[in-house]
C-alpha positions in Angstrom: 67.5 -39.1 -76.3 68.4 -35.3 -75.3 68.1 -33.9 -72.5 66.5 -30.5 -70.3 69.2 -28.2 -69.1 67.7 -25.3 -67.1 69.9 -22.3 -67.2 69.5 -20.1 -64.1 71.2 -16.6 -62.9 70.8 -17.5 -59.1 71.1 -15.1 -55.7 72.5 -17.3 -53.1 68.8 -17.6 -51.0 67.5 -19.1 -54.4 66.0 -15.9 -55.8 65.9 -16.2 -59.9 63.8 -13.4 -60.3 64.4 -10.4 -63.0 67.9 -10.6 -63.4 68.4 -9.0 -66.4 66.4 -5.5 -65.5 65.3 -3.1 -63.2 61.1 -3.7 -65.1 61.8 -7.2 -66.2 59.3 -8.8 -63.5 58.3 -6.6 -60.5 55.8 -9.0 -59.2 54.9 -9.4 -55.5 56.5 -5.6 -55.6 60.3 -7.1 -56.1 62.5 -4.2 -56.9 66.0 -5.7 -57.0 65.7 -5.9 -61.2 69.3 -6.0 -62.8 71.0 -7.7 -59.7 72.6 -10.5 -62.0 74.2 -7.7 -64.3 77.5 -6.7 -62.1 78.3 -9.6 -61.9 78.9 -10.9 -65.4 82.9 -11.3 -66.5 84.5 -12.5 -68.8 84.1 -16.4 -68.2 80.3 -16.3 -67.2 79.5 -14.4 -70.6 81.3 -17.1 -72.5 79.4 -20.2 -70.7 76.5 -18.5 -71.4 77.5 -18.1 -75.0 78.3 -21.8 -75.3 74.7 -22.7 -73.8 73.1 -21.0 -76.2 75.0 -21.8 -79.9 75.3 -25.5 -78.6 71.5 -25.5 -77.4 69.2 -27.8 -80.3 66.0 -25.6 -78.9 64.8 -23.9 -76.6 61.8 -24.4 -73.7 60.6 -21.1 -72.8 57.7 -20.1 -70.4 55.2 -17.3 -71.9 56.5 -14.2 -69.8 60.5 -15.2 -70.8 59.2 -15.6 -74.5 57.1 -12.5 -74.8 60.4 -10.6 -72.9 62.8 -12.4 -75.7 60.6 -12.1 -78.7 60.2 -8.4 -78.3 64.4 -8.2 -78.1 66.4 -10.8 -79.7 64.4 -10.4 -83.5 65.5 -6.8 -83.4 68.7 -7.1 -81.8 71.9 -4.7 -82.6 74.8 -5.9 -84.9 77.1 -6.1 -81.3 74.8 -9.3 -79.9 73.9 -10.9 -83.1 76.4 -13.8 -81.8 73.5 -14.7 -79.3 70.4 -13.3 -81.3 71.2 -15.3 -84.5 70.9 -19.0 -82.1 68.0 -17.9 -80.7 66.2 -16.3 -83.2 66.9 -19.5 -85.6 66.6 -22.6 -83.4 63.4 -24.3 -82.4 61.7 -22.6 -79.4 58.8 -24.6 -77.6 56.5 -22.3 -75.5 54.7 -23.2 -72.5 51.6 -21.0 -72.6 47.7 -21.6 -72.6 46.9 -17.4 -73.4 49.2 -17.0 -76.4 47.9 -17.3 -79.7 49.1 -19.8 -82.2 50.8 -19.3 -84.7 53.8 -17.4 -83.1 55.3 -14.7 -84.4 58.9 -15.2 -83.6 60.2 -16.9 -85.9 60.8 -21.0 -85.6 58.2 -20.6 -81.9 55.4 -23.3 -81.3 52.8 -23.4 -78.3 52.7 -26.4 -76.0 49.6 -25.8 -74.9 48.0 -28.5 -73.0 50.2 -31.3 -70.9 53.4 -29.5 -70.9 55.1 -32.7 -69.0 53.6 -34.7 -71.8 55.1 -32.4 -74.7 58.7 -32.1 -73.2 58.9 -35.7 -72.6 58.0 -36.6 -76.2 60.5 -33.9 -77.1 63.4 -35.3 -75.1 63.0 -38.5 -77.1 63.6 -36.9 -80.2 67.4 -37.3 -81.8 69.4 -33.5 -81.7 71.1 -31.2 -79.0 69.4 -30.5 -75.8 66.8 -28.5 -75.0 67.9 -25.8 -73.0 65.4 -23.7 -70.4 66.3 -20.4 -69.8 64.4 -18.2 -67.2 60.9 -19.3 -67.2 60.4 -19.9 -63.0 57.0 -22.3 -63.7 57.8 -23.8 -66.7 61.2 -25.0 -64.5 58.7 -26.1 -61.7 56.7 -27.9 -63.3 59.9 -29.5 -65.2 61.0 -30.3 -61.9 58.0 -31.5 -60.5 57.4 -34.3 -63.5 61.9 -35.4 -63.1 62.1 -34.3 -66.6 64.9 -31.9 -65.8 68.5 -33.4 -66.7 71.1 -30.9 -65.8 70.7 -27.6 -64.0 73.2 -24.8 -65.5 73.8 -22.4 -62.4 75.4 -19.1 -61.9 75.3 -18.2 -58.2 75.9 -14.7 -57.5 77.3 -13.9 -53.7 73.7 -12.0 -52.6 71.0 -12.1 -50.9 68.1 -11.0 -52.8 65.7 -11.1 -49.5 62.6 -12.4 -51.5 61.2 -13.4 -55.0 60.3 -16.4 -57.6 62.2 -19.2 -57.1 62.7 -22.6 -59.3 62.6 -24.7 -57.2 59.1 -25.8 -55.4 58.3 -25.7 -52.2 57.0 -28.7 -51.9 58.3 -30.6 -49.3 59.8 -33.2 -51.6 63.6 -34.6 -51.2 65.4 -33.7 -54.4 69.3 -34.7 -54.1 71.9 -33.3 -56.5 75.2 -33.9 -57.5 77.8 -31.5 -58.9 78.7 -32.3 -62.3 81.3 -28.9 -62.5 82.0 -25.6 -60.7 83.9 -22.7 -61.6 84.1 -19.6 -59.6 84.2 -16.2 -61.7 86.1 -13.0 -61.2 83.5 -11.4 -59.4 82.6 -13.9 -56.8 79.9 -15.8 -58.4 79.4 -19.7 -58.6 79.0 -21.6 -62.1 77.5 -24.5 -61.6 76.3 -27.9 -62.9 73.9 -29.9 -61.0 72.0 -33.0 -62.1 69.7 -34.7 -60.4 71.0 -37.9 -57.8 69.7 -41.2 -56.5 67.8 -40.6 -53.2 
């Protein structure tokens, strides 16, 4: 059995949204795109490298996928150390718009009960499935307990407002640190799984 590791840049009030770039997702008017990028160093850049080579797959939601397809298959020479894992390895996509087949290579739709899908897929032998980005796909992960580890980077800031992972629900979810490291630039890497109540 494998498990679900979600993979999260995070401000410290929980904000997950766009952290790669300034147009990545400006929904609800959020203008802070990019805010993950300063603080990248050295040891976050590697623990993201060694998410994504050891990763068996990937679970990605249909905005993450669209931004990824459109990069990774044409990406330069320089980050062909990430694009060549994720343009090879299994990708499952969580989408009911997007039409099957997909055109990034090694992609398939899980179109109807995601929950359902994953959970047949975590009982398959191979590497973890790793969820990177993807705010409702995670959610809904959440929501079913089919989330095994959550792979954090914390960045020390306030981001004021914007999609978050983790529902707000009302529900009791305890965690327990599994590792922490804290980077040259201030932020927080770390690994949570889920805890007996």
């Amino acid at each position: 059995m494998r498990k679900v590791i979600v993979n999260e840049f995070m401000s410290l009030d929980g904000v997950v949204q766009a952290p790669g770039a300034a147009d990545e997702d400006t929904a609800g008017s959020f203008k802070h795109g990019g805010w993950n990028l300063r603080y990248l160093d050295e040891l976050s850049q590697q623990r993201i490298l060694e998410g994504i080579v050891g990763a068996g797959g990937f679970l990605l939601g249909r905005r993450t996928y669209e931004i990824f397809a459109g990069y990774w298959p044409k990406a330069p020479q320089e980050e062909q150390v990430i694009a060549e894992p994720l343009n090879t390895k299994p990708k499952y996509v969580a989408s009911t718009t997007l039409p099957d087949p997909l055109e990034w290579q090694n992609s398939t739709v899980l179109r109807d009960d995601v929950a359902a899908a994953v959970a047949a897929l975590k009982q398959e032998d191979g590497a973890d499935l790793h969820v990177i980005g993807s705010t409702r796909l995670v959610q809904t992960l959440i929501q079913h307990d089919l989330v095994d580890q959550f792979w954090l980077m914390i960045d020390p800031l306030v981001l004021g407002g914007g999609k978050r992972v983790f529902p707000d629900d009302g529900a009791l979810r305890p965690m327990r640190l599994v590792q922490s490291e804290v980077t040259s630039t201030g932020a927080i890497l770390a690994t949570y799984a889920p805890a007996e109540a």
